[in-house]
N, C-alpha and C positions, 0 to 999 in steps of 0.2 A: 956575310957568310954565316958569322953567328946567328942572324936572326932567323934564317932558312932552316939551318939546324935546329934551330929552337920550334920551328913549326912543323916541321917533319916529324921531329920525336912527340910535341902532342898530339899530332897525327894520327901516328903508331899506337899511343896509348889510348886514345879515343874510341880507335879499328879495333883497338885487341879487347876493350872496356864494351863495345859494341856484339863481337864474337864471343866474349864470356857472357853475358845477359841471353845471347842466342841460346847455346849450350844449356844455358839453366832455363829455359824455359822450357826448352825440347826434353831436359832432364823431368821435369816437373809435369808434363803433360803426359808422359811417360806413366810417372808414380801416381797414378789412378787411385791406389788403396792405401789407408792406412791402417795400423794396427787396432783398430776398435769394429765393434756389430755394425753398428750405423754406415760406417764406412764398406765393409767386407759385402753387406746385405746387398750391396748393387750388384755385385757379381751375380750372374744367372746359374743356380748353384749344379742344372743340370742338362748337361750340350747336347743336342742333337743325334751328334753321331753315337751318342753312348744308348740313346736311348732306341737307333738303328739298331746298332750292333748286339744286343742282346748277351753275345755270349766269350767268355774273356780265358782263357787260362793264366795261371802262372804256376811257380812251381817251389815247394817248401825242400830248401839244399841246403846243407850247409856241413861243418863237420863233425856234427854230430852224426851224420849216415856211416861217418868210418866203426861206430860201437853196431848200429843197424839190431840195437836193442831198445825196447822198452816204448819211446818216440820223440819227437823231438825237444823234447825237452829234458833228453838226456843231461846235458851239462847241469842240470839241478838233482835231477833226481839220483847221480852219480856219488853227492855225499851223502846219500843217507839212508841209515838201519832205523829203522823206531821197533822199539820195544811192540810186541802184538797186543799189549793189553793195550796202549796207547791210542789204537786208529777204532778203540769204545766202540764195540761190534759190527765196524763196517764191513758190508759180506764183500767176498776177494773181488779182487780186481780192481775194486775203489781207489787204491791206494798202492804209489809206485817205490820199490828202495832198491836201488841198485850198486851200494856200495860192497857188497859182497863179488856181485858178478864183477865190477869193474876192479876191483881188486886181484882175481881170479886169474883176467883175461887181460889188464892193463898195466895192474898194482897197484897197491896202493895210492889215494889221488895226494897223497903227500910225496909219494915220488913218481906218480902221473897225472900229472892234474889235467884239466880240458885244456890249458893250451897248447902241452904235449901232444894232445890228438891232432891239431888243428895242419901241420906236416902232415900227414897222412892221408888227408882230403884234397888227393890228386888229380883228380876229375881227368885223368888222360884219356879219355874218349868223351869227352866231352865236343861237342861239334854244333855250334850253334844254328850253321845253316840246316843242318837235318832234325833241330828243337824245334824250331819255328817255321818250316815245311810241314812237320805235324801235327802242328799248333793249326795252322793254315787247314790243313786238310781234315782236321777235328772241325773246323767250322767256325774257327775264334776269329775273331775283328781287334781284341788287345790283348794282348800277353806281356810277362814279365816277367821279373823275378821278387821272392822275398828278398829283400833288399838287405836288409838286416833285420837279423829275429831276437830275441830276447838275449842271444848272449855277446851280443856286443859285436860280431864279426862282418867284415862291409865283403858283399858279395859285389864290389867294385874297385875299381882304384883310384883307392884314397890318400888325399895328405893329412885327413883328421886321424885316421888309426894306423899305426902298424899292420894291426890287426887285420888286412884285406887283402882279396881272393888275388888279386896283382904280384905281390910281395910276400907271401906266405902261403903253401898249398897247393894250390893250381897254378899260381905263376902266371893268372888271366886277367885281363878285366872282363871278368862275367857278364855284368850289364852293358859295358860296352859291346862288346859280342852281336847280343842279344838285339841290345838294340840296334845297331847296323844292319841287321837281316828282318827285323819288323821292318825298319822302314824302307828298305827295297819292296815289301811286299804291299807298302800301303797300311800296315799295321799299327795300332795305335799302340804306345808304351803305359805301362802300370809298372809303376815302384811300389811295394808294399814294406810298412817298418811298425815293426813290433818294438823298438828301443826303450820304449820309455819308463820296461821293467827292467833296466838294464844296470840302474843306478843303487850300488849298493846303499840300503835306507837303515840299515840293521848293525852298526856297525857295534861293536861289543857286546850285545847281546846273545844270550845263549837259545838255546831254545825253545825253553821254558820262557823267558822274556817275549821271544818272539812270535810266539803263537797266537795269533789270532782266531778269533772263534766267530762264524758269522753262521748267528742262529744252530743248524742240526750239523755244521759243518766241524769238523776237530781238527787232527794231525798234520793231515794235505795241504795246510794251509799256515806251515810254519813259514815265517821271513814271504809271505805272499806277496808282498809287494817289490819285493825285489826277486828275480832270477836265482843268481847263485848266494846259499845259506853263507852269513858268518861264521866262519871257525880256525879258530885262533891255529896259526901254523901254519895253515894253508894254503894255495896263492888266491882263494877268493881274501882273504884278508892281505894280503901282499901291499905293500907299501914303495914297491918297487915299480919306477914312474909308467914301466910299458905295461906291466901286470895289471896297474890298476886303471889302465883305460878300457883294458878288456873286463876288467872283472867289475868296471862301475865305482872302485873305488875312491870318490874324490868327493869333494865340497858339490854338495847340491848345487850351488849356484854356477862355480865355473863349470860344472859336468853338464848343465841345461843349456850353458849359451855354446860353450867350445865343443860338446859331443853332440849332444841330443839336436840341437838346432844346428848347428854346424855340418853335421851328415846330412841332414836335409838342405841343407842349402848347396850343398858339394856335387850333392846328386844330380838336385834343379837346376845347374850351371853345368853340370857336364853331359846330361843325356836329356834336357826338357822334356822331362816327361807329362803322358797326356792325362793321367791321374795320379795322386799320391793318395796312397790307402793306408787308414793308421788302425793298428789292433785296439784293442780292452788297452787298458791303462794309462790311457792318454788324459783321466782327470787326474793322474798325477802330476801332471807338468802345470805348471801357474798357466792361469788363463791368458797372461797375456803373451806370455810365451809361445801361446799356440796362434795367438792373433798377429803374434809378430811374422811368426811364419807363413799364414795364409794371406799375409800379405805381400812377404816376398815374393811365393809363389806367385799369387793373381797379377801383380807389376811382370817380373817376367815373361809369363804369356802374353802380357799385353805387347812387351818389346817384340814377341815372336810371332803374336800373330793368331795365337792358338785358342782355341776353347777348352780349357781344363776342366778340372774336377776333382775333388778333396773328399773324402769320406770319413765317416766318424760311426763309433759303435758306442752302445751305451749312454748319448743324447751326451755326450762332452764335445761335441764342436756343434755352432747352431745349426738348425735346419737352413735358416736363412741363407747361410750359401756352401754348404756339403750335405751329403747324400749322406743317408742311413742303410746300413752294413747289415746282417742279423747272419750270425755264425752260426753253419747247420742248420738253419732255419730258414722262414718264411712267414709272408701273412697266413694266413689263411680264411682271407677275404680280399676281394679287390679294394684299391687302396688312391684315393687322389694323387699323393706325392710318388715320383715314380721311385725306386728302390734297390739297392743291390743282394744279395746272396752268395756269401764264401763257403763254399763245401769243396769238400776232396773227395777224389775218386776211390779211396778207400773205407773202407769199415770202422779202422782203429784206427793209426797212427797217420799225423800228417805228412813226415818224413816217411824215406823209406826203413821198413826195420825187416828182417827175416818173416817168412810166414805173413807177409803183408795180405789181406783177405781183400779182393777188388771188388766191388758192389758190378752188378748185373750191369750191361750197355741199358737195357731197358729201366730201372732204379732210376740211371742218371737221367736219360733221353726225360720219364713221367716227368720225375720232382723239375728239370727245365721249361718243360711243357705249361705245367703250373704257375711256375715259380713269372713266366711272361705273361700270362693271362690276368694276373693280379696286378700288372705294371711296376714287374720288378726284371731284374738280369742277375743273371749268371756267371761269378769269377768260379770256376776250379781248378783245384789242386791237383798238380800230379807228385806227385814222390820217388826224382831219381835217386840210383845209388852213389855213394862217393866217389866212382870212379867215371861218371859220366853217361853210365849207360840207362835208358829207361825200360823200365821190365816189357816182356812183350804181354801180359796181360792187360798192363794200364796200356800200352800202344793199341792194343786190339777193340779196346772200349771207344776210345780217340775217334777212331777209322769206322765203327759203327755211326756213331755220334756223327760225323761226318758223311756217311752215305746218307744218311735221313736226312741231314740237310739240303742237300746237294735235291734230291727230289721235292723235297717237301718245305724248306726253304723259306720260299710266300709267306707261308702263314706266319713264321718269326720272324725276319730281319724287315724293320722302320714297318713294321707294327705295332700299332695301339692298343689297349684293351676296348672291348665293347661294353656294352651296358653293363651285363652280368660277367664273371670271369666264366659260368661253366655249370654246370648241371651235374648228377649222377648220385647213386649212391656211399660212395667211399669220401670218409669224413677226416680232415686233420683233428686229432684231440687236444693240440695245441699252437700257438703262434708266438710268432717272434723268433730269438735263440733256441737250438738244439730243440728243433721238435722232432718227435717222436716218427718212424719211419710208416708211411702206410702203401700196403699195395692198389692198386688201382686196375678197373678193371676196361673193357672197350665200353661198358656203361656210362662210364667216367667222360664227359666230352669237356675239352676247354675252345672256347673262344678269344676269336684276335681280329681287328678288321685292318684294313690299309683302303682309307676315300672309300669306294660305296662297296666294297668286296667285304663279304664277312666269312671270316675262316671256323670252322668245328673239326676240332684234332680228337680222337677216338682213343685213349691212355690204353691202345691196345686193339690185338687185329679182331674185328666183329666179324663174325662165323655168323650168324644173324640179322635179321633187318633189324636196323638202328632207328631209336624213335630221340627225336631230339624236341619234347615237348615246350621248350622256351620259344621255337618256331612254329606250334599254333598258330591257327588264324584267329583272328579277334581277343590275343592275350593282352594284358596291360605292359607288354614291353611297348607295342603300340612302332610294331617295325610293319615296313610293305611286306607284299603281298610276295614271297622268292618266285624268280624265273628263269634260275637256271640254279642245276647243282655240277660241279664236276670232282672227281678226284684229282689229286695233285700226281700222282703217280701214275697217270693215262687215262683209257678210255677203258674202268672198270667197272662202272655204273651200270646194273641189271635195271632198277628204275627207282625215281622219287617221285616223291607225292607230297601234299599239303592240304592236312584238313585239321580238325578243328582239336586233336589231340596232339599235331606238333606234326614235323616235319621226317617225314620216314623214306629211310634211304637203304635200298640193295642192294648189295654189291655182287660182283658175276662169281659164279663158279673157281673161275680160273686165276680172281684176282691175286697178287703176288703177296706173301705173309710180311709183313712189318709191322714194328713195335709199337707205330703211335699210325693209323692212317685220317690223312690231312682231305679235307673238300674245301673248293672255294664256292661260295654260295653270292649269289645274282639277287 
């Protein structure tokens, strides 16, 4: 009997020694990436459906909308007066101080500081399936939320902060929400986090210590690298443990592994989302820090099955495998690597604040038009108020935005660029970040093909015959000979022609007025 025993239990231990080697190997096959380039750089840094999809919203919330002053980046600009001679004649508006007004209208931030707002960011009309129904009907393929923005607050439910939309405010998980109703619709998720100015860097220093001067820049750019100013007394310097997870205050190193990396890892385990999009300030975080993350992420989607995507601004993650960002901006040339674009639907502020001024449906629809033809996409912004509701202006632009598509369609989504992005007179005077706005006229034609169909979108309805001289006969683009034109919008074609100064096209009498008109060309 003993001996039986004795063979059954090395048995046991050989099955279980055989099942653990299983385990780890299926574990191991699993972890595809490690935390270095070499390794990351196999990831294919930009998926398919993203480069279909074209066009993404998300939306910048948080409780900063309960001031619905100044923008979002209220919770900074809430401590501070600077003396006028101080901002060295920058003409107004350069420069934000809203410790008078929040004193006014809140008190004083020593006895209202931004966490006391954060109660008040009740979003009770907040209704996620009528967010992303309009999301949907704007024309978007992924939506999101800002996930977390600069002040630390998780617009999810978290166990890394107190601090989140679950447990403080709204009483929600916002990104939960959210994402339950993308992906009934088929939608793809974007997390966006701006955290990584989050981290108080400034700690004792006064203001004068803290000013950083970069080149013709002054004042605006005191404690810049961190969020909320140092000043002694108040809960950005608070030493009290829940205080200082919102306000950043802790040891660089436990604040990168337990907050910074930790929300991110929180998020990707609870909503796998189908990009994570990081702000400006991400070379502040140690490089391997960011490598450690992009590889937790890229393993996970492997377990899930997904094709992701990581982005990065300002050439701090490599190309090799995240997309490049450019805020308010664009190329302004066609470009090999395909591209993203974050703009918001308004003028000033990314949040919503009072007097928010909403940019034209036509503004948005151009710079989109553009912004594809150059082999880039489109994330923007909307700006609801704190209590859930989204203005009906920014709703009205959405539902424009989305009638265009809905006809005209073809020519953006799983669209390539052609040879050249576009022809016309109307010029960008600059590229990359924050260019400068230009109007565009029906002059202005961009191009998009999908297999042998080549699309000419008109930045505008032509009252005139349209000459599209890159479709000459015998030019050095060295395209066939077209045999057929039509509009995307019906049968409005009075007639086309092709000779030897390009490709001229009329449209009838009757045809119907819209903001950009699309043809597909044969």
């Amino acid at each position: 009997m003993k001996k039986i025993r004795t063979v059954n239990v090395v048995s046991a231990i050989f099955a279980l020694f055989v099942l653990m080697l299983c385990f780890a190997a299926k574990a191991q096959a699993q972890e595809i990436y490690t935390a270095n380039e070499k390794s990351l750089a196999r990831h294919y840094a930009v998926p398919d459906w993203f480069r279909d999809a074209k066009l993404g919203i998300y939306f910048t919330w948080g409780p900063y909308t309960v001031a619905a002053k100044g923008n979002e980046w209220y919770p900074r600009w809430m401590h501070f007066k600077v003396p006028p001679e101080s901002w060295q004649g920058k003409k107004p508006g350069y420069h934000i101080e809203l410790l008078d007004w929040h004193t006014q209208n809140f008190g004083h931030p020593s006895e209202f500081a931004y966490h006391d707002m954060i109660p008040r960011f009740t979003a009770e009309h907040f209704d996620a399936a009528e967010w992303v129904g309009l999301f949907e009907l704007a024309g978007a393929k992924f939506a999101g939320p800002v996930a977390m923005h600069h002040d630390g607050y998780a617009l999810w439910d978290s166990q890394i902060t107190p601090w989140n939309s679950a447990n403080i405010g709204p009483k929600r998980d916002i990104t939960g929400e959210i994402t339950a109703e993308l992906r009934k619709r088929g939608m793809k998720l974007i997390t966006t986090f701006h955290h990584a100015r989050n981290l108080q860097r400034y700690k004792g220093q006064s203001y004068e210590q803290a000013l950083q001067k970069y080149g013709h820049l002054d004042m605006y750019h005191m404690y810049w690298n961190s969020h909320f100013p140092w000043v002694d007394g108040l809960a950005t310097s608070s030493n009290d443990p829940e205080l200082a997870i919102l306000y950043g205050n802790m040891e660089e190193e436990e604040w990168i592994d337990t907050f910074w990396l930790g929300s991110l890892k929180e998020v990707v385990d609870k909503y796998q989302p189908d990009i994570v999009w990081f702000d400006t300030w991400l070379d502040l975080i140690p490089e391997q820090a960011r490598f450690e993350f992009a590889s937790y992420y890229l393993n996970a989607a492997g377990r899930w099955g997904k094709d992701v995507m990581i982005t990065h601004k300002d050439r701090d993650m490599p190309y090799s495998f995240s997309v490049e960002d450019f805020e308010q901006g664009r190329r302004d040339k066609l470009t090999n690597l395909p591209w993203l674009t974050d703009d918001t639907i308004s003028k000033q502020s990314w949040s919503y604040i009072e007097g928010l001024e909403i940019k034209p449906a036509s503004w948005v629809l151009h710079d989109f038009i553009d912004i594809v033809s150059k082999n880039g996409q489109l994330l923007l912004n909307i700006s609801p108020k704190f209590d859930g509701t989204i203005p009906e202006d920014q709703k009205a632009v959405l539902k424009e935005l989305g009638n265009w598509l809905r006809i005209n369609g073809e020519a953006i989504y799983k669209t390539r660029p052609w040879k050249i992005f576009g022809e016309g007179p109307t010029k960008m005077s600059n590229s990359g970040h924050f260019t400068k706005h230009v109007d565009y006229t029906a002059q202005d034609i961009r191009f998009t093909q999908n297999d042998n169909t080549l699309y000419a979108i008109t930045l505008g309805m032509p009252h005139e015959e349209i000459l599209i001289s890159s479709l000459s006969l015998n030019n050095s683009l060295e395209h066939d000979a077209v045999t057929s034109v039509k509009s995307l919008n019906g049968n409005y074609i009075e007639y086309w022609k092709q000779d030897m100064d390009g490709l001229r096209i009329k449209l009838k009498a009757n045809s119907p007025s819209q903001l950009a008109y699309a043809f597909s060309i044969q």
